[in-house]
C-alpha positions in Angstrom: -59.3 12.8 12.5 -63.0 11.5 12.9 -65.1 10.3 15.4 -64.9 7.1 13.4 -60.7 7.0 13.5 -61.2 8.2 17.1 -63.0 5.3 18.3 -61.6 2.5 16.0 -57.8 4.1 17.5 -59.7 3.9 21.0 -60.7 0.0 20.7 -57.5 -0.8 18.8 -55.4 0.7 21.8 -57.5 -0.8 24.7 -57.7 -4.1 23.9 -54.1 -4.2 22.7 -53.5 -2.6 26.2 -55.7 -5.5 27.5 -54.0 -8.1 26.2 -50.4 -6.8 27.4 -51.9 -6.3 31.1 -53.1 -9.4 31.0 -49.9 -11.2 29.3 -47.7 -9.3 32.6 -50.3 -9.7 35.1 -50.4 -13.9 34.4 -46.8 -13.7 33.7 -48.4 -16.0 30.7 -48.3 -15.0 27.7 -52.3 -14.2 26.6 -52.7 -13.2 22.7 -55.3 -12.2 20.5 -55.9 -15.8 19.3 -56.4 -16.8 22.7 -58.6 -14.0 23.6 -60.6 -15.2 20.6 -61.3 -18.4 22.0 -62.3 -17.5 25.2 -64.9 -15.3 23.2 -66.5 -17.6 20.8 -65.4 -15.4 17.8 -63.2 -15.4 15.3 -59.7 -14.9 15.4 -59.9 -13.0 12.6 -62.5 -10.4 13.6 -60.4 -9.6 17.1 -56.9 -9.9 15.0 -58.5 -6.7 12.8 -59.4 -5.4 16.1 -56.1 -4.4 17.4 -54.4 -4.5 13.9 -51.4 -2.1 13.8 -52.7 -0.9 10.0 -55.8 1.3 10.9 -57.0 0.4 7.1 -56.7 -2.7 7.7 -59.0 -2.4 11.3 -62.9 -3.3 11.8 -64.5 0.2 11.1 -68.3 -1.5 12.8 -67.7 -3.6 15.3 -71.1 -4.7 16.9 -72.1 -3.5 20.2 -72.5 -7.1 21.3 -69.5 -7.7 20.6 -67.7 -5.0 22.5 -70.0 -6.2 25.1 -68.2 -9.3 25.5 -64.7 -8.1 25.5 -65.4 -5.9 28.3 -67.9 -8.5 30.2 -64.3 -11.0 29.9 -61.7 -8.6 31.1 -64.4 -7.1 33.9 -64.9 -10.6 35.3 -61.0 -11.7 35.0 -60.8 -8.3 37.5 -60.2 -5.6 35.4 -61.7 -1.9 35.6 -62.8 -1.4 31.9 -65.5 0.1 30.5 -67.5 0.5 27.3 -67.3 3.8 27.4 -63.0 3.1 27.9 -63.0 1.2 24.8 -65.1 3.8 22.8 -62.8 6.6 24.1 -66.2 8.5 25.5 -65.0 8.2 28.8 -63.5 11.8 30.2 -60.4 11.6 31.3 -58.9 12.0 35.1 -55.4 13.7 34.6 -53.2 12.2 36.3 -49.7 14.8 36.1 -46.9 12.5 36.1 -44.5 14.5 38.7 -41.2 15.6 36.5 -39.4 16.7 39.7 -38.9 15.5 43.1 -38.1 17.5 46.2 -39.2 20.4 48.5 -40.2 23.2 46.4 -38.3 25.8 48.0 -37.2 28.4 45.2 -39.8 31.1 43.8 -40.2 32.0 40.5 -41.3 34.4 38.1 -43.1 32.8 35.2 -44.6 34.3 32.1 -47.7 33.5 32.1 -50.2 33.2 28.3 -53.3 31.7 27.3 -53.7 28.1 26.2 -55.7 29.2 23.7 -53.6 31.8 22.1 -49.8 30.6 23.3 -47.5 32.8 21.2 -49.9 36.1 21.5 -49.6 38.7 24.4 -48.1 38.0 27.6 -51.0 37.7 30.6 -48.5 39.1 32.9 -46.6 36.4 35.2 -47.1 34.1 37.7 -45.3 33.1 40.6 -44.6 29.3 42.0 -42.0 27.4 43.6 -40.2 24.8 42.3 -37.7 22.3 43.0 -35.0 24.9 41.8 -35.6 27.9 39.5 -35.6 27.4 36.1 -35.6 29.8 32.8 -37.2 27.3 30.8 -40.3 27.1 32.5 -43.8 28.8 30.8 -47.3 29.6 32.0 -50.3 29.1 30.7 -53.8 29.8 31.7 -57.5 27.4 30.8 -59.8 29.8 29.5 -62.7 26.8 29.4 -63.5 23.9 31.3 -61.2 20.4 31.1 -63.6 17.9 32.5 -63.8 16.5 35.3 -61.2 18.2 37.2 -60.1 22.0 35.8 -61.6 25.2 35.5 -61.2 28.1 34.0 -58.5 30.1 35.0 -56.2 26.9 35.7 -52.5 27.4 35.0 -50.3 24.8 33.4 -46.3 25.0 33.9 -44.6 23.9 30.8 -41.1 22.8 31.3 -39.8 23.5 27.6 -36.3 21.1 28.3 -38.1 18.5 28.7 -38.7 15.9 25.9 -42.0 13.4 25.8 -41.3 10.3 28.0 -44.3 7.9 28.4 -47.3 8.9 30.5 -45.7 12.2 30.4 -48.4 14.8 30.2 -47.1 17.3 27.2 -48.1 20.6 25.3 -47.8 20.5 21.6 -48.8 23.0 19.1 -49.7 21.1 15.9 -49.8 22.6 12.1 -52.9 25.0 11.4 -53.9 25.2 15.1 -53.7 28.2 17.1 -54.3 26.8 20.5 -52.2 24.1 22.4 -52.8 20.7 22.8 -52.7 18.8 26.2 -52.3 14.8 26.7 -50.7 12.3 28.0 -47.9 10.6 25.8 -48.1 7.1 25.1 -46.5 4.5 22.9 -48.7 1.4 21.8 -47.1 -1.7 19.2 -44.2 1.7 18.5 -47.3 3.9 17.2 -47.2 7.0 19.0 -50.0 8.7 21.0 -51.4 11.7 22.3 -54.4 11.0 24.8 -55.7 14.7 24.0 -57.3 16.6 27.0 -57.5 20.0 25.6 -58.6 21.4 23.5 -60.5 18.4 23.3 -60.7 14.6 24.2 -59.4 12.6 21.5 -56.5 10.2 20.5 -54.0 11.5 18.3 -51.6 9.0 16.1 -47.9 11.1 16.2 -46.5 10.8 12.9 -43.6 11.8 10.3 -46.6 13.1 8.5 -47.7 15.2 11.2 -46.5 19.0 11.2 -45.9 19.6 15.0 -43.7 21.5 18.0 -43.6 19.5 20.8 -43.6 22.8 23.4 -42.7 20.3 26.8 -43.8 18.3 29.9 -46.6 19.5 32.1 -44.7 19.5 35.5 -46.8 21.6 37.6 -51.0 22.4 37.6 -52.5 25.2 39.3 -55.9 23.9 39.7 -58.8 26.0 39.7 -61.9 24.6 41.4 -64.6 27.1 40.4 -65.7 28.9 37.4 -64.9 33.2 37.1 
C-alpha cells in the first residue's frame, strides 16, 4: 500500500467516522450532502471523499479544502486534526482490556521477538492473569512504537481470541516476517487494521489478503526507557 492509498484510506475513514459521530451525537441524521452544504462545496467532491470504492475516491484533495472540514467539525466541538485526517498523527494505544478481574494466577509464558515470531524462543516470561491460560504468547519490541513503548516492551497474545472491534490484534501477513500490531476496526463493512508496528499505517482486510490473524493483545508490559 502507498503513502497515497494510506492517506486517501485515512481521509475516507475520518470523515466517514465524522459524519457517523456527528449523525449519533445530534441523534439527527447528518450526511455527506449536508456536510456539503455547510461547506460551500460540492456534493460531489465530499461524496468521492468518503466513497466506499477507493478507485472511485479523490486521489488530491486540496489542502484548503481539508482545512475546512477540520475547521467545521473543530468548531461543532470535535478533537480532529489535520494531521488525523492525513493519518500522520502517531497513535496513543489504547489496549482494550480482554479480561476483567484481580489478576491472581502466575504464569509461565513463552516469550519471542515481534520481529521474528516463529524463530527461537527468548526464554519465558512470567505475569498474572485473570486465570492461567495455555493459549497465551509473548512477545518482545525490539524498536521504538511511538509515543508510548520502548524497546524491550512485551506484548501478551491471547491466541483464542478472535478480532472484535477496537480490539488491539497481532497478525502475520503473506511475505512478512515480523508481526503486525493495530487496532481492529470496521468502517461502511470494510475492514481495518489501524497498524502500530511495524509501522503506522491503515490496512484494508480483504479476501485478497493472505493473512493469520495470531490474536488479541490483552496484556502490555511497558517499557519506559531505551536498553
Amino acid at each position: 500500500m502507498t503513502r497515497s492509498d494510506i492517506t486517501t484510506d485515512a481521509i475516507h475513514w475520518v470523515i466517514s467516522d465524522l459524519i457517523q459521530q456527528k449523525s449519533k451525537r445530534d441523534n439527527v441524521k447528518f450526511t455527506a450532502s449536508r456536510l456539503a452544504k455547510e461547506l460551500n462545496v460540492p456534493r460531489s467532491l465530499v461524496s468521492r471523499l468518503i466513497h466506499s470504492d477507493p478507485s472511485k475516491r479523490v486521489t488530491n484533495p486540496t489542502i484548503e479544502t481539508l482545512i475546512k472540514i477540520i475547521d467545521y467539525f473543530r468548531s461543532d466541538g470535535f478533537d480532529v486534526t489535520l494531521d488525523d485526517l492525513l493519518g500522520l498523527r502517531k497513535q496513543v494505544i489504547d489496549i482494550q482490556a480482554q479480561q476483567t478481574g484481580l489478576l491472581t494466577e502466575k504464569a509461565s509464558v513463552p516469550l519471542y521477538s515481534l520481529s521474528d515470531p516463529f524463530g527461537e524462543s527468548l526464554g519465558v516470561v512470567e505475569t498474572k492473569l485473570v486465570e492461567a491460560k495455555e493459549t497465551l504468547l509473548a512477545f518482545q519490541l525490539d524498536r521504538d512504537i511511538q509515543p508510548m513503548f520502548k524497546p524491550g516492551s512485551i506484548f501478551f497474545v491471547d491466541t483464542s481470541l478472535k478480532p472484535s472491534v477496537n480490539m488491539l490484534i497481532a497478525m502475520r501477513f503473506e511475505g512478512k516476517n515480523e508481526l503486525t500490531i493495530g487496532k481492529y476496526i470496521i468502517s461502511h463493512d470494510d475492514e481495518l487494521l489501524l497498524s502500530y508496528y511495524p509501522e503506522s499505517q491503515i490496512i484494508k482486510i480483504d479476501v485478497s489478503s493472505s493473512y493469520q490473524v495470531l490474536g488479541g493483545v490483552i496484556q502490555v508490559y511497558a517499557n519506559t526507557h531505551h536498553k
